[in-house]
TORTI-742350 format. One record per residue (C-alpha): x, y, z; residue in three letters. Coordinates in steps of 0.2 Angstrom, whole numbers, plus 5000, padded with zeros to 4 digits. Example, Ala and Ser with C-alpha at 12.3 -4.5 7.8 and 13.67 -1.06 7.14 Angstrom:
2
{r {5062,4978,5039},"ALA"} {r {5068,4995,5036},"SER"} 
//
This chain:
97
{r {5123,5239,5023},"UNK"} {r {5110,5235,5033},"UNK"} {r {5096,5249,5041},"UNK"} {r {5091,5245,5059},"UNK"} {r {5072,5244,5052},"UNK"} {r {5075,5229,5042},"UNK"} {r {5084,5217,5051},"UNK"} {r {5076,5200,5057},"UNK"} {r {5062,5203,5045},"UNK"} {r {5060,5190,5032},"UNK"} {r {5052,5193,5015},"UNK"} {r {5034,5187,5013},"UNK"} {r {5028,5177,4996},"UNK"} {r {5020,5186,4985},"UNK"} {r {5007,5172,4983},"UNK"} {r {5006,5160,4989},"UNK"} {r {4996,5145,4982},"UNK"} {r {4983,5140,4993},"UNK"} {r {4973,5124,4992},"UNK"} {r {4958,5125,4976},"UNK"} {r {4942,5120,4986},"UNK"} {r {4934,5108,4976},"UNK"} {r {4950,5097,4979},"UNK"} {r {4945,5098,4998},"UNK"} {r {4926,5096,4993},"UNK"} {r {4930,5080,4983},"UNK"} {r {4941,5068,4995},"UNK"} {r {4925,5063,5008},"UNK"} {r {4912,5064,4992},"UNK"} {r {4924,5050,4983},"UNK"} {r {4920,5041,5000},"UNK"} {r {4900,5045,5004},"UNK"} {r {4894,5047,4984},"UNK"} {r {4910,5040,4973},"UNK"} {r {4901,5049,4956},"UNK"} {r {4900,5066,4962},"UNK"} {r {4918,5065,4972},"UNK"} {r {4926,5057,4954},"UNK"} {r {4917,5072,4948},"UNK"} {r {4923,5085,4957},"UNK"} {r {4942,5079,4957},"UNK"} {r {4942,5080,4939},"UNK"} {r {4937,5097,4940},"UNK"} {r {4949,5103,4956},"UNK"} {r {4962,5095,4944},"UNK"} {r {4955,5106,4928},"UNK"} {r {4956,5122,4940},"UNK"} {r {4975,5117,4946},"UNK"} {r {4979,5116,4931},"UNK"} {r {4974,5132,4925},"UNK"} {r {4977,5141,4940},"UNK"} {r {4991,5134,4948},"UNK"} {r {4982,5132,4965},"UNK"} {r {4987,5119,4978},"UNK"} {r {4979,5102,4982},"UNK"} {r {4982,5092,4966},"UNK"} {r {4986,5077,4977},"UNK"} {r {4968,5078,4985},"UNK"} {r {4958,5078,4968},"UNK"} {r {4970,5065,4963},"UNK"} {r {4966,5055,4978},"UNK"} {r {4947,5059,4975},"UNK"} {r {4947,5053,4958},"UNK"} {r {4956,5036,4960},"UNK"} {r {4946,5033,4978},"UNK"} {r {4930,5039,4967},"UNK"} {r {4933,5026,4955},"UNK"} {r {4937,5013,4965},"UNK"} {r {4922,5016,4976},"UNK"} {r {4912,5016,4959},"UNK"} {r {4917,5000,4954},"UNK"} {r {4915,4991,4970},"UNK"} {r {4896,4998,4971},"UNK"} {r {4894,4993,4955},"UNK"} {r {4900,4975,4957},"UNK"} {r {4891,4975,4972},"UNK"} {r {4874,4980,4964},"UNK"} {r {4876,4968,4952},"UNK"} {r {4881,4955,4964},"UNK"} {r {4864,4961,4972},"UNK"} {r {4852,4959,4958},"UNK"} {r {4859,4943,4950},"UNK"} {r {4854,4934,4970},"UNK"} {r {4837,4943,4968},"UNK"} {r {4834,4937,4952},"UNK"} {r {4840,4921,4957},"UNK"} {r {4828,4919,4971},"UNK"} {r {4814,4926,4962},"UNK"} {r {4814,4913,4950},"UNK"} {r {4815,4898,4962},"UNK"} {r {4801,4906,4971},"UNK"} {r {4791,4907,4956},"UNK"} {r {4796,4891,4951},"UNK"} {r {4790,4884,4967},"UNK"} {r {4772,4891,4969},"UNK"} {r {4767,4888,4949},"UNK"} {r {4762,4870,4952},"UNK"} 
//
């Protein structure tokens, strides 16, 4: 039976897992700087792994938006020097006669 002291209370977790920090850090660094967002979601998923903290779908995010991100600066750059070599040659081209 029942005391009058405990009814209606529920019983609080023990612990409960909150959300690992670099996991929050890395989502919006995947989307302003893709290598240190990629790095820090693989470390948030290192931590959750160990320690069983929350937030693994973030540093997931992080680290597949962080590549992404990479890849598509990296096409770009090279998108971007290839034109500026092109250019450059037909310049020179132009002005040796």
């Amino acid at each position: 039976m029942s005391t009058t002291s405990d009814v209606g209370l529920r019983p609080t977790p023990t612990s409960a897992a909150s959300t690992n920090t670099k996991a929050i850090v890395a989502l919006p660094l995947a989307l302003a700087l893709p290598l240190v967002g990629l790095v820090f979601g693989v470390l948030a998923l290192r931590e959750i792994g160990r320690n069983g903290d929350g937030g693994k779908g973030l540093a997931l995010a992080a680290v597949i938006i962080g590549a992404v991100v990479l890849v598509f600066y990296v096409i770009g750059f090279a998108t971007f020097a290839t034109a500026f070599a092109g250019l450059m040659s037909q310049m020179q081209g132009t002005t040796g006669m």
